[in-house]
N, C-alpha and C positions, 0 to 999 in steps of 0.2 A: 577341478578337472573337467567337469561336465560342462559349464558352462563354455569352456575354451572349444572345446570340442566339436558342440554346437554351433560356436562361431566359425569353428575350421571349415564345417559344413556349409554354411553361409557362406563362408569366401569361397568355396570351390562354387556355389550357383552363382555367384555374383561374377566371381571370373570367367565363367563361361556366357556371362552376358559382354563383361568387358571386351571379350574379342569379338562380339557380335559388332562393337562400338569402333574399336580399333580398325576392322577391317571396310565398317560402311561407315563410319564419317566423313574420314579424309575423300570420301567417294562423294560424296552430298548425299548419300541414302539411307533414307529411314530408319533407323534399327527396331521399329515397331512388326511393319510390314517388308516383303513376306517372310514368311517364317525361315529359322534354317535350312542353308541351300550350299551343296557344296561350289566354290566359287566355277571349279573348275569344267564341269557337268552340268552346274544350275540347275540337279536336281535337288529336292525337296530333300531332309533332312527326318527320318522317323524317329518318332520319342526315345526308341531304346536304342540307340545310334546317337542320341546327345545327351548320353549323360558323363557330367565332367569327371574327365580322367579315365574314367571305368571303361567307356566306350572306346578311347582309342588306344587303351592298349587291350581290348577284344578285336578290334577292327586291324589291329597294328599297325596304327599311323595309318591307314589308307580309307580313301571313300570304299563303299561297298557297293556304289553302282559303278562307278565307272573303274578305278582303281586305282586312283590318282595320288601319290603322297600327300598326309596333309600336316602343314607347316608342322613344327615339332613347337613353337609358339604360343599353341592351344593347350595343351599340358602344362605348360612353364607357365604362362596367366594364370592358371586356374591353382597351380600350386602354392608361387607367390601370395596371390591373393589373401590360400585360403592359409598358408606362414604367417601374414600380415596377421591377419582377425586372430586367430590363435596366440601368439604372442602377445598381443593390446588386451586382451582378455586373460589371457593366464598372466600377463604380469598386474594388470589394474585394474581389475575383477569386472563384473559387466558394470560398468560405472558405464557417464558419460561421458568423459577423456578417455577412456576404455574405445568409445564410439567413433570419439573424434580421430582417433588413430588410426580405426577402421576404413573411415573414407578417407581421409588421408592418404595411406597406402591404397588404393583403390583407385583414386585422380591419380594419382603418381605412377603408378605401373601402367596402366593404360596410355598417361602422356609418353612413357618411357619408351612403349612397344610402338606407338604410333610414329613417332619421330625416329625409330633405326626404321622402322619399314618403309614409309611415307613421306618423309620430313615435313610432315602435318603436325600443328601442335592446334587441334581441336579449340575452336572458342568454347565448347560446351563444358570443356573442363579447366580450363586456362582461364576464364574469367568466368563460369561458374562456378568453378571451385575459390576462386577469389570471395566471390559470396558467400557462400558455404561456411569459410574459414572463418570470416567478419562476424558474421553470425554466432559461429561455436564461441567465439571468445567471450558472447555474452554471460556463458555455460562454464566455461573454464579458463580459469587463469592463465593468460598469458607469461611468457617469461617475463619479469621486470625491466625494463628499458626507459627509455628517456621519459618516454609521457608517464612510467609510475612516478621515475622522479620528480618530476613538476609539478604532476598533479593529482599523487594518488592519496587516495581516504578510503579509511573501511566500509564509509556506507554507500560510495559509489564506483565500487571497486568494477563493477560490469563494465559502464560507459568506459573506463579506463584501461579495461583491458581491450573493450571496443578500439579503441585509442591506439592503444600500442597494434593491433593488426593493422588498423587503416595507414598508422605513418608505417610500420615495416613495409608493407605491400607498396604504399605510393614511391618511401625513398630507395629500397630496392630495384625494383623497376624503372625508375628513376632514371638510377646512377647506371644502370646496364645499357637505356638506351643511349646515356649520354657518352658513354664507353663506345658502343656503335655506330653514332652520329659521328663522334670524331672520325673512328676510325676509315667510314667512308667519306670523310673531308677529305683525309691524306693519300688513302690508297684509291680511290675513285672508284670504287668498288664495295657492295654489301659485305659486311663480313659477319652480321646476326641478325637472324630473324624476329621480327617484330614478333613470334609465337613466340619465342623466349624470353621476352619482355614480359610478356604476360604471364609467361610460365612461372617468371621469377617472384611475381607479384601475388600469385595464390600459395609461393612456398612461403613468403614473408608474413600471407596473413596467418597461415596454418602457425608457422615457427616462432614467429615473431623476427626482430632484427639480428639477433646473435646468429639464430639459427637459421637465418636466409644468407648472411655475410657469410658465415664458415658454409657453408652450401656450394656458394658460389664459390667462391675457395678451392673447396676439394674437388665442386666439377669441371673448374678450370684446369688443375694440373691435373685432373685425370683424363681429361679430352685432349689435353695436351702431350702426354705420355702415350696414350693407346692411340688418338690422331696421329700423331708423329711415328711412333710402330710400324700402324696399320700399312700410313703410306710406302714408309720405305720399303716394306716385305713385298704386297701389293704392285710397287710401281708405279704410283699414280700421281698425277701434278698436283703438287702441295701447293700451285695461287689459282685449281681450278674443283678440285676436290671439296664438297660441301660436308663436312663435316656434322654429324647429328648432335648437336651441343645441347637439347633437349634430353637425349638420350643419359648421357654424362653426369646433364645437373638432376636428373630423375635417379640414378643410382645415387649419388652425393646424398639427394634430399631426403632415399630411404635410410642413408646410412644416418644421417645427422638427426631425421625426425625418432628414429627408435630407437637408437643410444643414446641421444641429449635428452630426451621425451621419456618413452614408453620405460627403459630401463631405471633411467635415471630418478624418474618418480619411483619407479619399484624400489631402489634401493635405499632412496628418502625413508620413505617409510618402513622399510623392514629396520632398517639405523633407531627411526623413531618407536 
C-alpha cells in the first residue's frame, strides 16, 4: 500500500506539471520558464496556491488575484495522473513495468487533454514517447507478436522485444496514415491529423500490435458514437466539424493499456 501511495503522490506532482505542458506547448512556450502564471491575469502563481488538487479546492476553482475561473481540467490531470501511478504500482508492485505504465498513462492523458483543448498532438510526446516506449521494451517484455514469432530466443529476448515496438509503431502508423491518404484522395479534404499518426505510433511501441489495433478499434467507434452524438445535439456541420480523434484514441489507449497490461499481468500472476 505504501509504495502505491507514494506513487499516487508522484502523479498528482507530475500532473500538475502535465497541465503546465498541455497548456504551453501547443502555444510554442517553454514549460521551464516562467514559472506558474494564471493564463488569464499573467500573474505569477505563489507556492501555496500550486499545490495539486489542495490548492484549488481552497481557492475554489478561481485565481486569487484576479478571480478568474480556473479550467476544472487542472484537478482532473492531476487526479488521473496520480489513478494512473497508483494502480501500475498497486497492481505490479514498484517494478519496472510498474514504471513503464506510469509514463504511459502520463504521455497519454497529457496527449488526451491537449488535443479536446488545442487539437495539438505535441511532438514532445507523440514521438517522444515513441522513444521512450522503444526503449522500455528493452526492460520489459512486449506482448508476443509476429517478430517473437520469427525470431524469438531466450537469450535475445531484448532486441526482440525491441522488434516487436519498432514494427507495432512503424505498421500502425503506417496503416492509419494510409487510411488518411486515401481518404483525402476521395473526399479532397484532410480527415486526420498527421499528430495521430504519430499518436498511434508511440501507442504501438508502448502496447505493442494487439494493443495498438484493438486501440484503434475502440477509439474509432468511440469517436464515432460521441462525434456523431455530439454533433447532432450541438448542431454542428458534420463535413466541417474537426473532430478530436486524439482525444478518443487516448481514452481507448488508457482503457486497453491498463486492462490488457497493468491488470492483466496482475491477474497472470496472482493465477500463478
Amino acid at each position: 500500500m505504501i509504495p502505491a501511495l507514494i506513487a499516487a503522490l508522484a502523479g498528482l506532482l507530475i500532473g500538475s506539471f502535465l497541465n503546465v505542458c498541455i497548456y504551453r506547448l501547443p502555444r510554442d512556450l517553454s514549460v521551464i520558464r516562467p514559472r506558474s502564471y494564471c493564463p488569464q491575469c499573467e500573474g505569477g502563481i505563489a507556492w501555496f496556491d500550486n499545490i495539486p488538487l489542495v490548492s484549488y479546492l481552497v481557492l475554489a476553482g478561481r485565481c486569487r488575484r484576479c478571480g478568474q475561473r480556473i479550467p476544472a481540467r487542472y484537478p482532473v490531470v492531476e487526479l488521473l495522473t496520480a489513478a494512473a501511478f497508483f494502480s501500475s504500482v498497486w497492481f505490479l508492485g514498484p517494478t519496472v513495468t510498474a514504471a513503464k505504465y506510469c509514463v504511459f498513462g502520463a504521455i497519454v492523458i497529457t496527449l488526451l487533454f491537449s488535443d479536446l483543448e488545442e487539437r495539438i498532438l505535441p511532438d514532445e510526446f507523440t514521438l517522444g514517447g515513441t522513444v521512450v516506449g522503444i526503449v522500455l521494451a528493452a526492460f520489459v517484455h512486449m506482448t508476443p507478436g509476429l517478430i517473437t514469432l520469427l525470431f524469438y530466443s531466450p537469450q535475445h529476448w531484448r532486441l526482440v522485444s525491441v522488434g516487436e515496438a519498432l514494427f507495432a509503431a512503424g505498421f500502425c502508423s503506417g496503416a492509419l496514415w494510409l487510411v488518411g491518404a486515401l481518404y483525402q484522395k476521395v473526399r479532397h479534404r484532410e480527415g486526420l491529423g498527421f499528430g495521430d499518426v504519430k499518436m498511434v505510433a508511440m501507442i504501438g511501441a508502448f502496447l505493442g500490435i494487439q494493443g495498438a489495433l484493438l486501440t484503434l478499434i475502440a477509439g474509432s467507434l468511440l469517436g464515432a458514437i460521441v462525434g456523431l452524438c455530439y454533433i447532432w445535439f450541438t448542431g454542428k456541420d458534420a463535413s466541417t466539424y474537426e473532430l478530436p480523434f486524439g482525444t478518443f484514441l487516448g481514452v481507448a489507449a488508457l482503457g486497453v493499456g491498463f486492462f490488457t497490461g497493468v491488470f492483466a499481468v496482475w491477474y497472470t500472476r496472482l493465477g500463478a
